[in-house]
TIBA-447755 format. One line per field, with one value per residue: residue number from 1; residue in three letters; x, y, z of N, C-alpha, C in turn. Coordinates in pm, whole numbers, always signed. Layout:
REM TIBA-447755
resi = NUM	...
resn = ALA	...
nu = X	...
nv = Y	...
nw = Z	...
cau = X	...
cav = Y	...
caw = Z	...
cu = X	...
cv = Y	...
cw = Z	...
END
This chain:
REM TIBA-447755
resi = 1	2	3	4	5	6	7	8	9	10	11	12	13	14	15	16	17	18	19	20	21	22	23	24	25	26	27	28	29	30	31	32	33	34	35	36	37	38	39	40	41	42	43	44	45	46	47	48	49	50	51	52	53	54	55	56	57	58	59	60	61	62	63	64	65	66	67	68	69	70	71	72	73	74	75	76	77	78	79	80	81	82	83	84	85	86	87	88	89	90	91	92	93	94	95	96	97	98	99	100	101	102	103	104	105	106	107	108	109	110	111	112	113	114	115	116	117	118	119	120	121	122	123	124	125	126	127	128	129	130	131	132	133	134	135	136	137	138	139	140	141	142	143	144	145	146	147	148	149	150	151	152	153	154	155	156	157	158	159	160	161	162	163	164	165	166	167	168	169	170	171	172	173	174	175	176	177	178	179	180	181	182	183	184	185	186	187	188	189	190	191	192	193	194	195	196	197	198	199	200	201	202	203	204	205	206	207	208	209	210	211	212	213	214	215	216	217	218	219	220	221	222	223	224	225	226	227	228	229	230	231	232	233	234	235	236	237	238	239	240	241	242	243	244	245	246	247	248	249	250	251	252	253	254	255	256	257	258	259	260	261	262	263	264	265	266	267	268	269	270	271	272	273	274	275	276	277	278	279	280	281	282	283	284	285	286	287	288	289	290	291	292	293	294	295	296	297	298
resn = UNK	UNK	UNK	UNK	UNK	UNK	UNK	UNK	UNK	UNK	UNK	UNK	UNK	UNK	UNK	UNK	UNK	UNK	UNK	UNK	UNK	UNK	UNK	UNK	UNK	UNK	UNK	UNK	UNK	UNK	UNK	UNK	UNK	UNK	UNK	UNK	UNK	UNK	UNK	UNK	UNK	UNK	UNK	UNK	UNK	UNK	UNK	UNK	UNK	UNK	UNK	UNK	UNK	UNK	UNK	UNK	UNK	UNK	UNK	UNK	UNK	UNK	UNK	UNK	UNK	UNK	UNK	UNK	UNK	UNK	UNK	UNK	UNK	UNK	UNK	UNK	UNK	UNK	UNK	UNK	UNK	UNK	UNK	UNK	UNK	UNK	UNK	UNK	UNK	UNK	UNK	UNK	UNK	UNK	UNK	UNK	UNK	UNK	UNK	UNK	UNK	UNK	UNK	UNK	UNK	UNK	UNK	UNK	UNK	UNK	UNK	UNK	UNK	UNK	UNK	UNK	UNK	UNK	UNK	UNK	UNK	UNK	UNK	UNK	UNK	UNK	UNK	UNK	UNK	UNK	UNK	UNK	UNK	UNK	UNK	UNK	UNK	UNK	UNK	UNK	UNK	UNK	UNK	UNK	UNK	UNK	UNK	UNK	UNK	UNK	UNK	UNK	UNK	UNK	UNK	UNK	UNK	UNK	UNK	UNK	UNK	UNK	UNK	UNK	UNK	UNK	UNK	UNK	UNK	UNK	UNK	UNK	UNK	UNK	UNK	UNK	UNK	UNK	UNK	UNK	UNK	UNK	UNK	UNK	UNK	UNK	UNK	UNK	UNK	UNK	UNK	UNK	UNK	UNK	UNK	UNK	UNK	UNK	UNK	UNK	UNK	UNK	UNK	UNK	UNK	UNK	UNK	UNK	UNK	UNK	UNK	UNK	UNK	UNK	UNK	UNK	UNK	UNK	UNK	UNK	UNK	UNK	UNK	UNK	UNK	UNK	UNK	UNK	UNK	UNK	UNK	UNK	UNK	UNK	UNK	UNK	UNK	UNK	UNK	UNK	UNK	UNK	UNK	UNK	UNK	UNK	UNK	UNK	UNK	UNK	UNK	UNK	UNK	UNK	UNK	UNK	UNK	UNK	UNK	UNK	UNK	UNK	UNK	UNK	UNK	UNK	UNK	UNK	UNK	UNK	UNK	UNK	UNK	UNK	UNK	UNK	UNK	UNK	UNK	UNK	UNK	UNK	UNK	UNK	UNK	UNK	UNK	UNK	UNK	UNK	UNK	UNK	UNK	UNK	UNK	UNK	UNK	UNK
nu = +27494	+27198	+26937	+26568	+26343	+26087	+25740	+25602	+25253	+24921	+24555	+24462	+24615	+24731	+24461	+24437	+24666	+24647	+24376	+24534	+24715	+24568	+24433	+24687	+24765	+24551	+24530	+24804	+24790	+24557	+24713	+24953	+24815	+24636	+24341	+24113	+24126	+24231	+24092	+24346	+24537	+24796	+24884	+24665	+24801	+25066	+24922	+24808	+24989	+25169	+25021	+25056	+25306	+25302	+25135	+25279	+25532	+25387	+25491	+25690	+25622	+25637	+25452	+25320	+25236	+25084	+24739	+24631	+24794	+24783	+24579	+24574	+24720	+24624	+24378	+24434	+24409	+24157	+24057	+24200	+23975	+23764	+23959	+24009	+23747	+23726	+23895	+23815	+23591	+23758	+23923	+23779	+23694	+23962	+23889	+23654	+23436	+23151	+22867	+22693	+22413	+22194	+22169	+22159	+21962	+21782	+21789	+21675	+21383	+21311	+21329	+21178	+20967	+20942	+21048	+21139	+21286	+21198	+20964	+20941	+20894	+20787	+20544	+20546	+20524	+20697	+20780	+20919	+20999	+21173	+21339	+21480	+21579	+21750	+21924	+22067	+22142	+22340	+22551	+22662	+22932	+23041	+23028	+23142	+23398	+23281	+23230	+23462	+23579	+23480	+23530	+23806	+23849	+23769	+23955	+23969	+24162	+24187	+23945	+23878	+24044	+23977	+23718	+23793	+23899	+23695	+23503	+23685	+23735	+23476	+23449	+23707	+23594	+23399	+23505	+23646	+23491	+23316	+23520	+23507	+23269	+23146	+22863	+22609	+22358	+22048	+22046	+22176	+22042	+21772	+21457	+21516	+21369	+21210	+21237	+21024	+21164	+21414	+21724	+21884	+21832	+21919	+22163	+22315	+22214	+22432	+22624	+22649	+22656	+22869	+23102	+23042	+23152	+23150	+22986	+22960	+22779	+22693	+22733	+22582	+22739	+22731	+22498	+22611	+22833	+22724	+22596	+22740	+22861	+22702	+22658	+22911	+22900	+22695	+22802	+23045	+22993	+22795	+22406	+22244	+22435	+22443	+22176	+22143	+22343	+22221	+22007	+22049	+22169	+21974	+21808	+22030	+22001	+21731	+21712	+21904	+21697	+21470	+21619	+21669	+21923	+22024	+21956	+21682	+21749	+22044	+22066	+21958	+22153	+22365	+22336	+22283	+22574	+22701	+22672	+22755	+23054	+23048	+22955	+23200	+23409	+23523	+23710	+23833	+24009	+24188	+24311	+24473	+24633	+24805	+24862	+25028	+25194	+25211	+25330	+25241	+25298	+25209
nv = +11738	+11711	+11913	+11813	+11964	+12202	+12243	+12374	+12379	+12236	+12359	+12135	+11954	+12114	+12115	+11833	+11794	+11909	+11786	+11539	+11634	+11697	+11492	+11382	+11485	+11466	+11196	+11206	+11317	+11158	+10909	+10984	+11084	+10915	+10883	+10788	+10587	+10530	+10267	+10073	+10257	+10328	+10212	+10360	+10604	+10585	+10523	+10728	+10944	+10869	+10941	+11220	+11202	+11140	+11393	+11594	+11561	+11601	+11779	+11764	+11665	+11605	+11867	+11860	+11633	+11309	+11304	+11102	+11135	+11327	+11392	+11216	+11294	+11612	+11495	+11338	+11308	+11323	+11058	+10919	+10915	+10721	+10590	+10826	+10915	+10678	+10633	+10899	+10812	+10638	+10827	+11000	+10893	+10949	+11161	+11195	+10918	+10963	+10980	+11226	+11231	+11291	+11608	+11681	+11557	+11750	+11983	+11895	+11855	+12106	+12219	+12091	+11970	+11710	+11412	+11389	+11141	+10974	+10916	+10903	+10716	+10559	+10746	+10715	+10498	+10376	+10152	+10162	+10460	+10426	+10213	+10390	+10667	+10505	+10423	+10656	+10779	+10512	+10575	+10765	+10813	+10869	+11081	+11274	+11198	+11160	+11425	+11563	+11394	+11475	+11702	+11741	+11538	+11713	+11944	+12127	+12182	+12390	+12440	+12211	+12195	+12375	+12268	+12054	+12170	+12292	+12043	+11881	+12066	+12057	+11795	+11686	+11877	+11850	+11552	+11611	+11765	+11581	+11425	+11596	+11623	+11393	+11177	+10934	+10900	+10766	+10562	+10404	+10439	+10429	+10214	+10047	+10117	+9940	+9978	+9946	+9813	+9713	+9594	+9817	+9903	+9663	+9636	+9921	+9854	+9637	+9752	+9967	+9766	+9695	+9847	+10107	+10414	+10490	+10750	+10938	+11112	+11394	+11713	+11560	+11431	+11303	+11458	+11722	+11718	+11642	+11824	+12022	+11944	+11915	+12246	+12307	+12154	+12311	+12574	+12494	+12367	+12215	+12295	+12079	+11865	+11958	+11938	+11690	+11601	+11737	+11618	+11365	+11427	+11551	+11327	+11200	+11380	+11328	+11045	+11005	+11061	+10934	+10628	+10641	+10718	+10936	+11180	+11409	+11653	+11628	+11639	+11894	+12095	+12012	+12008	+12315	+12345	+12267	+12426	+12661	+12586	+12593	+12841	+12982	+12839	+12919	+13142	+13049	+12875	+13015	+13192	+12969	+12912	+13075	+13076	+12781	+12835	+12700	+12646	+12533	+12601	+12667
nw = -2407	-2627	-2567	-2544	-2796	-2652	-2704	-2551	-2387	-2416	-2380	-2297	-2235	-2000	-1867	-1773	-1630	-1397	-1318	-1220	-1109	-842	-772	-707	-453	-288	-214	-115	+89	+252	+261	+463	+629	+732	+834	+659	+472	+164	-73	-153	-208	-215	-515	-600	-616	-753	-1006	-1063	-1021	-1287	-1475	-1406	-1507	-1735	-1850	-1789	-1990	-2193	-2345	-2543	-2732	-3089	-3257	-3521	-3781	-3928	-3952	-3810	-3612	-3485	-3397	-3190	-2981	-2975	-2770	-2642	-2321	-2296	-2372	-2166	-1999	-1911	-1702	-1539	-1430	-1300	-1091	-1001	-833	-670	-491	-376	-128	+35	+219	+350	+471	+404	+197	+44	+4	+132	+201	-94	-169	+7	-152	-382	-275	-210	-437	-679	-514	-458	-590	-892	-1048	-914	-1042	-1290	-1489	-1454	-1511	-1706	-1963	-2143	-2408	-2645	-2662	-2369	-2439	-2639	-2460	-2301	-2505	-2576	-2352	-2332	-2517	-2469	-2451	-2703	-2829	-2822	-2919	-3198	-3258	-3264	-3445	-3643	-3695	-3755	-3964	-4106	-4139	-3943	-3701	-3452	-3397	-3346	-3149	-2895	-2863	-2725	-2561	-2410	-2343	-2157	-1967	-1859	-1783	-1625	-1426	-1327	-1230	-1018	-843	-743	-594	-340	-300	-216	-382	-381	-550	-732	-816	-622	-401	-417	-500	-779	-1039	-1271	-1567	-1909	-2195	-2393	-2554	-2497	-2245	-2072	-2132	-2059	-1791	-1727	-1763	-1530	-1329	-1384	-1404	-1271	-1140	-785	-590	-743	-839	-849	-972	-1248	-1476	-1764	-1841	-1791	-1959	-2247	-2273	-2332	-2544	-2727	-2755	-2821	-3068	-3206	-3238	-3400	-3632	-3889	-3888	-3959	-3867	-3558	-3445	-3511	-3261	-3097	-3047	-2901	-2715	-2589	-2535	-2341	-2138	-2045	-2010	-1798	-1530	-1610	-1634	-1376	-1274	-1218	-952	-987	-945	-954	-1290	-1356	-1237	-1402	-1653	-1639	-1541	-1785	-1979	-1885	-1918	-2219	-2246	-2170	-2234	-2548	-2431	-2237	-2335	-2521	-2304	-2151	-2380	-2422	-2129	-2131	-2322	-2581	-2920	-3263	-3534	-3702
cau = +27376	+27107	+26793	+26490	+26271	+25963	+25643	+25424	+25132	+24803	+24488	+24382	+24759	+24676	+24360	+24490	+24769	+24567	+24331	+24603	+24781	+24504	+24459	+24785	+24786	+24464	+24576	+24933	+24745	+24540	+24837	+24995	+24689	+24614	+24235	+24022	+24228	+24177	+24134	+24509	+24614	+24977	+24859	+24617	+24876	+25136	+24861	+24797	+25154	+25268	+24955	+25046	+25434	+25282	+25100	+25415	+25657	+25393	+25510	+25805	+25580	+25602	+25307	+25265	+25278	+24973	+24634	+24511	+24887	+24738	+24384	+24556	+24772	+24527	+24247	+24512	+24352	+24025	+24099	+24197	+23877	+23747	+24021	+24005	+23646	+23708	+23970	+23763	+23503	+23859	+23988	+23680	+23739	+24019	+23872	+23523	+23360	+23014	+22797	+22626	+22286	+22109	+22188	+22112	+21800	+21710	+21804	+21570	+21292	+21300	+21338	+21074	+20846	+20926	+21158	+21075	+21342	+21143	+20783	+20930	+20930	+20588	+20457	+20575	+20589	+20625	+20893	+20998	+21049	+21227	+21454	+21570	+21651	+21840	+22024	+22096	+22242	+22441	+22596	+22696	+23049	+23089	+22924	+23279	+23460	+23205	+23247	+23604	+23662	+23421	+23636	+23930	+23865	+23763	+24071	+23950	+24206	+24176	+23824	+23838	+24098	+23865	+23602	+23864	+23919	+23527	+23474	+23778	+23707	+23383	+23449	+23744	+23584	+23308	+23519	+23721	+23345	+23280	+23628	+23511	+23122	+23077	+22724	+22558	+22265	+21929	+22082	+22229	+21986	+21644	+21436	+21532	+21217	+21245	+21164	+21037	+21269	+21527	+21839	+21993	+21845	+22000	+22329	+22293	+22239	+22506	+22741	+22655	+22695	+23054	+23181	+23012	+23240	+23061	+23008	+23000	+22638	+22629	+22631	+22573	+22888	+22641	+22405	+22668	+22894	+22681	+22550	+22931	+22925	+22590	+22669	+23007	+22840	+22591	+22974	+23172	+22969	+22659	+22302	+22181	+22474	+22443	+22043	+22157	+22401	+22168	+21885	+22095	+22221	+21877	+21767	+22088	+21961	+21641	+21720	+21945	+21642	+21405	+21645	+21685	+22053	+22075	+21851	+21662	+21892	+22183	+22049	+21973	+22303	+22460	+22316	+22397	+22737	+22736	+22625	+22842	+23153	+23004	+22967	+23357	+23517	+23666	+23826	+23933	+24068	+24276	+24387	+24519	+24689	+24920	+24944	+25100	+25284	+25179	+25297	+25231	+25369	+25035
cav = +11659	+11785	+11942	+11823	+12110	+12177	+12274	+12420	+12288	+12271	+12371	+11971	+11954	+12198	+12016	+11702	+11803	+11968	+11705	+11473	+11662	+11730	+11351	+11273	+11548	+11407	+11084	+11179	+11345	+11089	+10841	+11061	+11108	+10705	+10882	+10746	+10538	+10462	+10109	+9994	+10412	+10324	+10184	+10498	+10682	+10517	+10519	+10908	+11034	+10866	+11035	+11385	+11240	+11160	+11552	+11653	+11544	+11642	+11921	+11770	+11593	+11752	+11889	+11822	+11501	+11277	+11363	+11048	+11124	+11477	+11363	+11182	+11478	+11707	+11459	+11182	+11373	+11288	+10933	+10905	+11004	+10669	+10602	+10995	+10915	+10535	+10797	+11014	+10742	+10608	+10902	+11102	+10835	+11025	+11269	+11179	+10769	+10973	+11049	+11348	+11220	+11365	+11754	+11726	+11556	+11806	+12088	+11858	+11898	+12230	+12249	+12017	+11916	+11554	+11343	+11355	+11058	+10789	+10918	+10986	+10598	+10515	+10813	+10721	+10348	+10346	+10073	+10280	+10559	+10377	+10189	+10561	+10720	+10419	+10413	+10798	+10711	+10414	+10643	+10910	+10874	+10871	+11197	+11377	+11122	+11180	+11569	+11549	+11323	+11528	+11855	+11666	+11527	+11853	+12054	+12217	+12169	+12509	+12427	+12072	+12212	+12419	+12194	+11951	+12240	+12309	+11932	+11827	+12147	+12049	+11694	+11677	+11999	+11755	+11478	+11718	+11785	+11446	+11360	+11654	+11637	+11265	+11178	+10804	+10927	+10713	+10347	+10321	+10515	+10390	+10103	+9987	+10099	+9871	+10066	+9871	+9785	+9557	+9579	+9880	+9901	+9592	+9676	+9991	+9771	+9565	+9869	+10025	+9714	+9631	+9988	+10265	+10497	+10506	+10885	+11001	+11170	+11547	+11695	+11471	+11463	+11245	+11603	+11868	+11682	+11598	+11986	+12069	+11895	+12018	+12345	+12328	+12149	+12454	+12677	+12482	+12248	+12287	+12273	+11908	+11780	+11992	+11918	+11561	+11594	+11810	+11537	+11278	+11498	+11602	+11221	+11167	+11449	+11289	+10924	+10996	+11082	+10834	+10499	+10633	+10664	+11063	+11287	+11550	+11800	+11635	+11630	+12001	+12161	+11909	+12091	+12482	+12348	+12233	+12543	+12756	+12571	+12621	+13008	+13042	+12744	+12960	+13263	+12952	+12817	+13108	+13211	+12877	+12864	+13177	+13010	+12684	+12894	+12621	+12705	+12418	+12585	+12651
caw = -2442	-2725	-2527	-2616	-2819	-2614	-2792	-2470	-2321	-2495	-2262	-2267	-2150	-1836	-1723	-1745	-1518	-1286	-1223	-1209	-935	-699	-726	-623	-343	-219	-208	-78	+234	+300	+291	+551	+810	+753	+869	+607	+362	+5	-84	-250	-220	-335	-646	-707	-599	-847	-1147	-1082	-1077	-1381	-1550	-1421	-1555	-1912	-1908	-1776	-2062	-2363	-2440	-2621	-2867	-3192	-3294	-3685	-3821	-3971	-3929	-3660	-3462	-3426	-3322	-3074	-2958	-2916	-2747	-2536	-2176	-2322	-2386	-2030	-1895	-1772	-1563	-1459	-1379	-1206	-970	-893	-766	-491	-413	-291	-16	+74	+367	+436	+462	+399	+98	+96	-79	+177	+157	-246	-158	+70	-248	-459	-245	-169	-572	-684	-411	-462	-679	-1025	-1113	-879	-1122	-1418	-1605	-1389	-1551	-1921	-1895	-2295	-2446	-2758	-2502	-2261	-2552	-2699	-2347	-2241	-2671	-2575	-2198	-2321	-2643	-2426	-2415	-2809	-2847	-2793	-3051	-3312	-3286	-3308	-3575	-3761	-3675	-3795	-4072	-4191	-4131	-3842	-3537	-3372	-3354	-3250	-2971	-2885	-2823	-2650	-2384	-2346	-2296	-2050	-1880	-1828	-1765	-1528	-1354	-1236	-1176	-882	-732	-697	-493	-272	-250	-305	-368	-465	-681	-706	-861	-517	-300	-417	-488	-955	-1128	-1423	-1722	-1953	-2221	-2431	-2569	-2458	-2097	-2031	-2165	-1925	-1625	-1669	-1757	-1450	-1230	-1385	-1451	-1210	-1002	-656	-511	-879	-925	-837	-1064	-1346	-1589	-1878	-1832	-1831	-2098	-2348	-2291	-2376	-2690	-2789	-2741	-2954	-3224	-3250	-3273	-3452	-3723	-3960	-3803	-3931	-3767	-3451	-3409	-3455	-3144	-3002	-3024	-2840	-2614	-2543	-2457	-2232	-2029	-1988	-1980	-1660	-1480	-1684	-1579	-1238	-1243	-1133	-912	-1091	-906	-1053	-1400	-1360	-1261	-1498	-1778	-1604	-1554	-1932	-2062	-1839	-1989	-2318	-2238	-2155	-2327	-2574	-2375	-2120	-2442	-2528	-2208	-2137	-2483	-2352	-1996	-2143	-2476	-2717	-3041	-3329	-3626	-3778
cu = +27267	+26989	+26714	+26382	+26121	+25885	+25502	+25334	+25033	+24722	+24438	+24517	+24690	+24583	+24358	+24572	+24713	+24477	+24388	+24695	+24690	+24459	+24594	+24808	+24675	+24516	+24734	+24909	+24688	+24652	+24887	+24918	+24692	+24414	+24072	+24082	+24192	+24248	+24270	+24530	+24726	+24941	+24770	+24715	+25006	+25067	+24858	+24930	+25193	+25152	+24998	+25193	+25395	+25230	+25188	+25470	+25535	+25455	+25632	+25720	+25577	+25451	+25201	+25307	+25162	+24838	+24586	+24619	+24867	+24618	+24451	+24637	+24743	+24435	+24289	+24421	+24223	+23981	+24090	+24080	+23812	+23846	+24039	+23851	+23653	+23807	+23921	+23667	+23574	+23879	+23876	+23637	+23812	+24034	+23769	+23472	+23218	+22971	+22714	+22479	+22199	+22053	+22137	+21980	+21683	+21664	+21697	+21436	+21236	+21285	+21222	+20981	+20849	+21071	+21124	+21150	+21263	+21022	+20808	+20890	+20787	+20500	+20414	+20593	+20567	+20773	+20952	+21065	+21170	+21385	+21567	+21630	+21739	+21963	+22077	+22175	+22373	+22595	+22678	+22851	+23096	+23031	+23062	+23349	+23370	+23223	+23321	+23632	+23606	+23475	+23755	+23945	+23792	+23860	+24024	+23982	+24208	+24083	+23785	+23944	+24025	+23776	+23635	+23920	+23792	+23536	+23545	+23769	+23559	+23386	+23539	+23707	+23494	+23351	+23605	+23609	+23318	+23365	+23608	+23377	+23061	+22904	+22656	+22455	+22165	+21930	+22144	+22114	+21857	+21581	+21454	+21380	+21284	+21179	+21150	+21128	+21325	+21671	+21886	+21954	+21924	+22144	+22384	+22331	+22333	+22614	+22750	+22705	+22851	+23130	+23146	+23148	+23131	+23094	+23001	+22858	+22616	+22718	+22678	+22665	+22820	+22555	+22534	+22788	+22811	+22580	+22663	+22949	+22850	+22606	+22836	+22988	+22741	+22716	+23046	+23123	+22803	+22559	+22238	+22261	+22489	+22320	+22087	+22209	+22304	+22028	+21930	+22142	+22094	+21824	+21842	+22053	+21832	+21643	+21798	+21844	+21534	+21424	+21686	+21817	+22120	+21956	+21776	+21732	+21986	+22199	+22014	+22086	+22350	+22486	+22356	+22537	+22821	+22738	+22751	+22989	+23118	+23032	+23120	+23469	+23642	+23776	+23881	+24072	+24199	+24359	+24504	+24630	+24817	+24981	+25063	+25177	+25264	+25192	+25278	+25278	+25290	+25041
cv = +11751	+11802	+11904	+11952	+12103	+12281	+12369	+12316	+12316	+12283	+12220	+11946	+11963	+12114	+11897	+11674	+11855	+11894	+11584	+11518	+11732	+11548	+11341	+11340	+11518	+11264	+11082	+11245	+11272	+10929	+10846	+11066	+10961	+10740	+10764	+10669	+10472	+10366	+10152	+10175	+10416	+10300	+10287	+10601	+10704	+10574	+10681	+11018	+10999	+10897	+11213	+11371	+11274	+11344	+11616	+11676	+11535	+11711	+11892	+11652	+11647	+11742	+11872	+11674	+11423	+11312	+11253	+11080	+11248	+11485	+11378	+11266	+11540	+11636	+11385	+11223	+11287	+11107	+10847	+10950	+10867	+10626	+10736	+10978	+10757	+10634	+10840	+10906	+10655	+10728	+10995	+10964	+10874	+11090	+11260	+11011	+10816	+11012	+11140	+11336	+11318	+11538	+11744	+11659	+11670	+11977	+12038	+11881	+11976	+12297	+12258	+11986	+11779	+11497	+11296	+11228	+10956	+10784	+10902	+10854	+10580	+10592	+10795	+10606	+10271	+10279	+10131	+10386	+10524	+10295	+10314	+10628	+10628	+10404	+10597	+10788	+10581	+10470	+10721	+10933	+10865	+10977	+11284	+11324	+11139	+11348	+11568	+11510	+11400	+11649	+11818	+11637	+11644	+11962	+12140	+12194	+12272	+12491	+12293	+12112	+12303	+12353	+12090	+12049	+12244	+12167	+11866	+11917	+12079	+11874	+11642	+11787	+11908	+11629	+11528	+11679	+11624	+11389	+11465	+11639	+11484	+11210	+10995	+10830	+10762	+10560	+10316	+10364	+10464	+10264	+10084	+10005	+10029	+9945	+9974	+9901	+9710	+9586	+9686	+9878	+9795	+9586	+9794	+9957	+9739	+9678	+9938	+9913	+9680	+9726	+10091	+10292	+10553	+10691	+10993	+11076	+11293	+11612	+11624	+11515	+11399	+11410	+11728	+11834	+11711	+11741	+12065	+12041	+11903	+12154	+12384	+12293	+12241	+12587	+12629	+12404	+12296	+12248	+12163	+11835	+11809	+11964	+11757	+11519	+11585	+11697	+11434	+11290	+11538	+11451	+11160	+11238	+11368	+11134	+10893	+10995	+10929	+10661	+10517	+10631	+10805	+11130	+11395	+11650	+11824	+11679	+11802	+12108	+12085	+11988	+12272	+12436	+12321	+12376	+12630	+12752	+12610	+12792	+13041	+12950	+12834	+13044	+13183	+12910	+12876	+13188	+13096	+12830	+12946	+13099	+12901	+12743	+12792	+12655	+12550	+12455	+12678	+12812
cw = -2497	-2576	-2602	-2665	-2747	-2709	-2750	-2422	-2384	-2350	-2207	-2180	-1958	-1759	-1686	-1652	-1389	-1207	-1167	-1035	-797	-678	-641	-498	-210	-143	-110	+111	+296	+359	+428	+682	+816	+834	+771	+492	+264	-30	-204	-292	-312	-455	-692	-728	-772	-1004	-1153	-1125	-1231	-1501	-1573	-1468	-1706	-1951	-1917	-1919	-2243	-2455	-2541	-2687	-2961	-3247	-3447	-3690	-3886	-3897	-3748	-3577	-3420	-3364	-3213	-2971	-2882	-2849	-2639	-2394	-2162	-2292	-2281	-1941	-1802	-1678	-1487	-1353	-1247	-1079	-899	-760	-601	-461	-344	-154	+75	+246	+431	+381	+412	+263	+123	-7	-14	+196	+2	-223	-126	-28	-352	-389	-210	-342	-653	-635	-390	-493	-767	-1098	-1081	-956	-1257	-1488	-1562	-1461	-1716	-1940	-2053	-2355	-2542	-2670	-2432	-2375	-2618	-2559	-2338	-2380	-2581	-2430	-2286	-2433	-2632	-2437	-2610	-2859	-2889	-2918	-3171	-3370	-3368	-3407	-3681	-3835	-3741	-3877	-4178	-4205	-4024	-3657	-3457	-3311	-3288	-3112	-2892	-2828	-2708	-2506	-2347	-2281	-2188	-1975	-1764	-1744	-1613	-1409	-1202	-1141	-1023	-805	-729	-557	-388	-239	-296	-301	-452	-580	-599	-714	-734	-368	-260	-495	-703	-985	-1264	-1551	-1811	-2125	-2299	-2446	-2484	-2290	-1996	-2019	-2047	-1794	-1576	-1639	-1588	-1316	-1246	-1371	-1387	-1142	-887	-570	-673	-953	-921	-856	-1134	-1444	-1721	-1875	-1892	-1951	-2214	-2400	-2376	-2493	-2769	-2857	-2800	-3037	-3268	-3290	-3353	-3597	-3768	-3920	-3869	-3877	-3565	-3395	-3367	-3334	-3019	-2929	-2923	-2721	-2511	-2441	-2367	-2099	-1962	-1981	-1816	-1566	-1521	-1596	-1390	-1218	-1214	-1067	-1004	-1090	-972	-1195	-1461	-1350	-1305	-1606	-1775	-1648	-1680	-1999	-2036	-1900	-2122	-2332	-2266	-2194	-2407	-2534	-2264	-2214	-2476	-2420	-2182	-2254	-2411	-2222	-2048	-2283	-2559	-2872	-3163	-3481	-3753	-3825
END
């Protein structure tokens, strides 16, 4: 029987598998103790494995072929991020029933002196304002797809893989710390300052009441993403489209704080932890190319 030819692992490969199998090891311990048990387990259980099967069995995709079956290729991990992120929000159920708001509170006030998220809209209570933070929050997850496609349809896949290890680095790094340090943040903690507002804050609202992952605020993955994708469009793409990133990127940072939907704390190491991926993206990039032997032909 013909072997199939494998092709390697790309680094989006790796972290895909990685956060895939500390899910299912989480999950397969809690199972086991029966201490703290995550609602419908088997079925996360179930959905998680046959993620870390699909990372598993990339490597025998071939690697050339049309331009969008190479997007999706190099980016599929990505793709998967809100169910990576709805995950993280059961399985940090796992080992502890508690949120740990109170320890990052106690790092915010020892930081700050206060809590600059419950002042910040009271202080600025300006509807243009409040409309653009909340357009820049609701935007956030097309920040990464806009790069990319831009990288892409320019001939530049080294550099959009590249950017697709910075960003899933950065992305599933956070969603780990969440299933270990779960934390509610301020939309569950403290009393809805209504910012005032129209279209998009509403859209916001609802998003957050139909779609949050609970335990999912420290640090802020909207902060240290959208730092990640900043900070490769300043490396990888020409400076009116990297300012533009950078501008949007700039008002997700401050709209988290703005609509009340992360601590200041969070919204602060969001942005370190953005940067920091940013710093070592590419020698993660290249290490990781060797770990998984990825060759594409190229």
């Amino acid at each position: 029987m013909r072997r199939l030819p494998s092709y390697g692992y790309q680094p989006i490969d790796l972290i895909g598998m990685s956060f895939a199998a500390f899910c299912v090891l989480c999950l397969l311990i809690s199972l086991l103790i029966g201490v703290h048990r995550v609602p419908n387990g088997p079925a996360w259980l179930a959905g998680c494995s046959a993620f870390l099967l699909l990372t598993y069995f990339a490597r025998f995709v071939p690697p050339r072929g049309p331009r969008v079956l190479r997007f999706l290729r190099d980016s599929y991990v990505l793709w998967a991020l809100p169910g990576a992120y709805t995950a993280a929000g059961i399985v940090n159920r796992s080992f502890t029933s508690r949120y740990f708001d109170d320890i990052v509170l106690g790092w915010e006030r020892a930081l700050f002196g206060g809590h600059p998220h419950a002042e910040f809209a009271a202080h600025l209570p300006y509807a243009a304002l409040s409309e653009f933070l909340h357009f820049c929050y609701y935007t956030y997850l097309w920040l990464m797809p806009i790069l990319g496609f831009y990288l892409v349809f320019r001939g530049r896949h080294e550099q959009f893989r590249m950017t697709a290890t910075t960003v899933g680095l950065t992305f599933y790094s956070c969603f780990a710390f969440f299933i270990v340090f779960p934390v509610l943040g301020p939309w569950y903690t403290f009393p809805h300052v209504d910012a005032p507002g129209s279209l998009f804050i509403g859209l916001v609202h609802r998003t957050l009441e139909h779609g949050a992952a609970i335990g999912t605020a420290f640090p802020s993955s909207h902060c240290a993403v959208a730092t990640a994708v900043a900070g490769s469009a300043w490396r990888f793409t020409e400076t009116p489209f990297a300012v533009a990133i950078t501008i949007v990127a700039a008002g997700i940072v401050l709209g988290t704080m703005y609509g009340g939907f992360h601590y200041a704390i969070d919204s602060v190491v969001g942005v370190v932890v953005g940067l920091g991926f940013v710093a070592v993206g590419p020698r993660a990039h290249r290490g990781m190319m060797r770990v998984g032997g990825w060759r594409d032909g190229e």
